[in-house]
Backbone bond lengths (Angstrom), bond angles and torsions (degrees), N, CA, C in turn:
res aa  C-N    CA-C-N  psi(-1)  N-CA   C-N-CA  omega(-1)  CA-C   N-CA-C  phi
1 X - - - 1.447 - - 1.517 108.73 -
2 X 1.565 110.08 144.61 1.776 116.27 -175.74 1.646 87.19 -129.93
3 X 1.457 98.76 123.25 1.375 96.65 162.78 1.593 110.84 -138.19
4 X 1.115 124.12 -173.52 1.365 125.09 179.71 1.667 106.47 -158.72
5 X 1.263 117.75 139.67 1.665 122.05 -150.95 1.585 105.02 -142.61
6 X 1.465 119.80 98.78 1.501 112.34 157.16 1.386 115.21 -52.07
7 X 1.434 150.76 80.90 1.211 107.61 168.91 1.786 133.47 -65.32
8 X 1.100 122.25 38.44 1.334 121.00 176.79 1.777 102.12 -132.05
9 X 1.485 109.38 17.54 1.364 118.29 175.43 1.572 104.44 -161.88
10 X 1.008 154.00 47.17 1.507 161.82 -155.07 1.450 116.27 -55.34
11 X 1.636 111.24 -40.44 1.245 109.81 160.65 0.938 107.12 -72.17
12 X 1.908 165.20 109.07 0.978 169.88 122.99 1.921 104.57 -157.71
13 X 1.475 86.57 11.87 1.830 86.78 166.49 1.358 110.41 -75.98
14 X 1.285 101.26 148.87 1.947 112.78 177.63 1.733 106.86 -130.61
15 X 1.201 115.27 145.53 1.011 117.70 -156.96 2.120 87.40 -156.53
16 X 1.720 91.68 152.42 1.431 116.16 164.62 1.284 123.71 -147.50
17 X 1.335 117.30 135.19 1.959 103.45 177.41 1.540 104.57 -127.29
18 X 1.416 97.08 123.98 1.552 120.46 -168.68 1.906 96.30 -62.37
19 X 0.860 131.54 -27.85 1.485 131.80 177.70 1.552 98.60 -99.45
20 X 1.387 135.30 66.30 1.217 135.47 162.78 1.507 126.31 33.52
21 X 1.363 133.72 162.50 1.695 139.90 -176.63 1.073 125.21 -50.87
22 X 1.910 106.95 -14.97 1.243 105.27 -154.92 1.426 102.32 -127.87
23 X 1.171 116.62 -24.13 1.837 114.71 159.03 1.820 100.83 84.18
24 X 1.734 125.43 -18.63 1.150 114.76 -160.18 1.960 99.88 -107.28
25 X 1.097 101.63 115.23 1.601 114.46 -176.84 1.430 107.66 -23.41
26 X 1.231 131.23 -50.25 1.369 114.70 -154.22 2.333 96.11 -120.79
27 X 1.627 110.33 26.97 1.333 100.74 158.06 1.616 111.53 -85.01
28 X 1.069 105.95 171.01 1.735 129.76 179.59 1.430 86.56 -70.46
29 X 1.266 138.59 -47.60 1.620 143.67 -159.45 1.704 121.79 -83.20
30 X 1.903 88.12 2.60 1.821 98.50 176.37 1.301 118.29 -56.78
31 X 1.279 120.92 -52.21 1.343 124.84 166.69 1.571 136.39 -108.03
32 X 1.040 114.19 12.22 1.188 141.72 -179.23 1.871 103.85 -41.30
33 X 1.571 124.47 -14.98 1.249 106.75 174.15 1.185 116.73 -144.46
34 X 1.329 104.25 28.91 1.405 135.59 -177.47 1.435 116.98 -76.05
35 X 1.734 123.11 -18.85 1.504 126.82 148.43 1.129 109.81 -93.54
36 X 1.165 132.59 -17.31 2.041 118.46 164.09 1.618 91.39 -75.51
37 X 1.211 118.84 -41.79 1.772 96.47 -172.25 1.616 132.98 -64.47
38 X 1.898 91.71 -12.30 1.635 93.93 -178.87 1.937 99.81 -113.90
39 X 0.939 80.76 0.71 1.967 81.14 171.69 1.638 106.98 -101.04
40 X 1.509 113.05 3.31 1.605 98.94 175.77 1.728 112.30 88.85
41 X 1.016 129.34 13.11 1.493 139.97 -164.36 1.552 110.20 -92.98
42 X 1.238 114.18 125.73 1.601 93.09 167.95 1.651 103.10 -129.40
43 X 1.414 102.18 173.07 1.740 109.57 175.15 1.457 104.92 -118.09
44 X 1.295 106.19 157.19 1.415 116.73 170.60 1.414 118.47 -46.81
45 X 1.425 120.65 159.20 1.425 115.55 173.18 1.530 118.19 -169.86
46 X 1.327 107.71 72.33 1.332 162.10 -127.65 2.000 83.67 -84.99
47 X 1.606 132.47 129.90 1.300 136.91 -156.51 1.336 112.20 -132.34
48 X 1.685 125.42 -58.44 1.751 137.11 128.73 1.469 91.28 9.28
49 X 1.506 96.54 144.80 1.280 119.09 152.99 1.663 105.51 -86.71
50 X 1.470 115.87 -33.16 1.574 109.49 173.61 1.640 115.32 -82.58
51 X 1.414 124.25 -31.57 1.325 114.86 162.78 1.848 123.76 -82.95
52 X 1.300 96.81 21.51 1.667 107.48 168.26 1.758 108.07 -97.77
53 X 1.431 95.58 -42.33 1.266 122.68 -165.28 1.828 105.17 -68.74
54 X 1.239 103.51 -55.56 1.550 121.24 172.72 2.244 101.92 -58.11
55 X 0.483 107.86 -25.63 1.810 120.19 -159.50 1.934 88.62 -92.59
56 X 1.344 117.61 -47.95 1.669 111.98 -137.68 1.823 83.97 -74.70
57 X 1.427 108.28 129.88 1.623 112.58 148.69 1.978 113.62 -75.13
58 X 0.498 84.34 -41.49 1.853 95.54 173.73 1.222 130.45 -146.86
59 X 1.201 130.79 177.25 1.305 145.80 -135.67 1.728 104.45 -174.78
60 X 1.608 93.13 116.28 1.573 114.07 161.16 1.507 130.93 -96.40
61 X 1.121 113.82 89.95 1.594 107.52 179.74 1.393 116.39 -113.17
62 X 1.966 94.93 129.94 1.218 111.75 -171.13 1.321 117.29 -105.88
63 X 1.426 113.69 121.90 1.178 119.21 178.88 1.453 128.50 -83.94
64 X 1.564 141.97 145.26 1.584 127.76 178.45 1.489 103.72 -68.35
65 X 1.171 144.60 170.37 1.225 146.74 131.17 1.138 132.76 -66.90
């Protein structure tokens, strides 16, 4: 992982993980940022509960049974 961190602005952290989003060997998302990670690329990485909130396309909620 390459990240880079204002701490006097936290949402404006950027971050990349050379083993993809998804960390699990056999997802589609294993390597998925593994050419932004060797071209120098980073993505947002948003810390706020309002710049999480502003950022999320969806939402998983798990319920107990």
């Amino acid at each position: 992982m390459r990240m880079a961190v204002d701490l006097s602005d936290v949402d404006r952290a950027r971050r990349v993980i050379s083993s993809g989003s998804s960390g699990h060997p056999w997802s589609s998302h294993v390597a998925d940022q593994l050419e932004a990670w060797a071209t120098g690329e980073f993505f947002d990485w948003p810390f706020s509960r309002e710049a999480v909130a502003a950022a999320t396309r969806d939402t998983l909620t798990l319920r107990p049974e």
